[in-house]
Kinemage of the C-alpha trace (Angstrom):
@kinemage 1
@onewidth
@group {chain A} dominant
@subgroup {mainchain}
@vectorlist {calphas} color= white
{ca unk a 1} P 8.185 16.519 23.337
{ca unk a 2} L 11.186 15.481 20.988
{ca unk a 3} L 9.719 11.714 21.698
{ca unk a 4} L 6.882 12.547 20.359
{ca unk a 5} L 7.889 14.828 17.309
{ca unk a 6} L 10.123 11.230 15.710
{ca unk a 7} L 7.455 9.187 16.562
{ca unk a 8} L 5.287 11.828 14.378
{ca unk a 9} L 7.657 11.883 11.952
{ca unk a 10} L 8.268 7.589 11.590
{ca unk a 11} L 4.235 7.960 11.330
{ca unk a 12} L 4.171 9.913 8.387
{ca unk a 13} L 6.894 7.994 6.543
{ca unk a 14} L 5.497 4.784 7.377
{ca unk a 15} L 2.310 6.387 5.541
{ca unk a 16} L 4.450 7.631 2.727
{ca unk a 17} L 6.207 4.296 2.327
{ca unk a 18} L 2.374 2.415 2.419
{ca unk a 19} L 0.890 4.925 -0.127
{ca unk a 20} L 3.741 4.966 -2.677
{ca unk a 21} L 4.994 1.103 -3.043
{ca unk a 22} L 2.490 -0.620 -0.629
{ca unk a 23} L -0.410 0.753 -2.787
{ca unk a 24} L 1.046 -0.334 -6.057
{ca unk a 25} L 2.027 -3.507 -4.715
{ca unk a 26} L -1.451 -3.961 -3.465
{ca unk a 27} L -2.817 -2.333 -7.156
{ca unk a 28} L -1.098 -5.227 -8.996
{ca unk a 29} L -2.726 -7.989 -6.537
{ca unk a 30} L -6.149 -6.053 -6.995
{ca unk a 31} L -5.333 -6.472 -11.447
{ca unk a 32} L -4.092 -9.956 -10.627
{ca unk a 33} L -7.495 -10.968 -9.013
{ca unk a 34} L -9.748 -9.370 -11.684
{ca unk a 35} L -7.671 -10.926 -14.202
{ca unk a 36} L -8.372 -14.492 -12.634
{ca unk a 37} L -12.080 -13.714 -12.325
{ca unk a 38} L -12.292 -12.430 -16.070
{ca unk a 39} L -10.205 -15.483 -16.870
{ca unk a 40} L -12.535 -18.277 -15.103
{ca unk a 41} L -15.177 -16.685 -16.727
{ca unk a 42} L -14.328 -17.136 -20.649
């Protein structure tokens, strides 16, 4: 039971981790693409 409540637990901050920096990180490499697209356009 305990085995299961941390691995639970390392779940949800994995998820926390992936939705706070991960996302932005993956937000600024989203920008950065547009901005190459918009760029090899004009």
């Amino acid at each position: 039971m305990n085995q299961i409540q941390k691995e639970l637990g390392t779940t949800r901050k994995e998820k926390g981790k992936l939705v706070g920096q991960d996302f932005d990180e993956e937000h600024n490499r989203l920008e950065e693409k547009i901005d190459e697209k918009l760029g090899a356009k004009s």
